[in-house]
N, C-alpha and C positions, 0 to 999 in steps of 0.2 A: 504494500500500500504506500502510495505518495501523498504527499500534503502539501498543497503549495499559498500563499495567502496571497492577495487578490484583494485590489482595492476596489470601489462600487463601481467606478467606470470601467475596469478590466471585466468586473463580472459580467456587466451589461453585455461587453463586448462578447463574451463566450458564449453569452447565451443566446445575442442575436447570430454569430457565428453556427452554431448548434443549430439552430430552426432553420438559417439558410443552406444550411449542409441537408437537412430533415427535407428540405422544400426542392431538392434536387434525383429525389430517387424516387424509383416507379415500384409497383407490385410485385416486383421479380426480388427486388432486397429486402424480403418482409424481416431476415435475419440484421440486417443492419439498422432498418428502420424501429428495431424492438431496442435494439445497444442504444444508438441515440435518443430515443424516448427515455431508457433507465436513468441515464447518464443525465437528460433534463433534470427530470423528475429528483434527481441528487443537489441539485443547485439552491443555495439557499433563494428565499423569493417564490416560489414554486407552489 
């Protein structure tokens, strides 16, 4: 496990990063598409 700290505009960053990563893949990556929804869903704000 890593930890890394992350100021409010970094997070912002990761998270819009994250949803436009999420808003690029079709029905065939349902494995990927499940990793980055986890991965959201970890982020504080959520």
């Amino acid at each position: 496990m890593h930890t890394i700290e992350l100021t409010e505009d970094e997070l912002r960053l990761v998270h819009a990063a994250l949803h436009a990563y999420l808003d690029d893949f079709g029905h065939e990556e349902a494995d990927v598409l499940r990793a980055v929804k986890a991965l959201i869903a970890k982020l504080p704000g959520n």
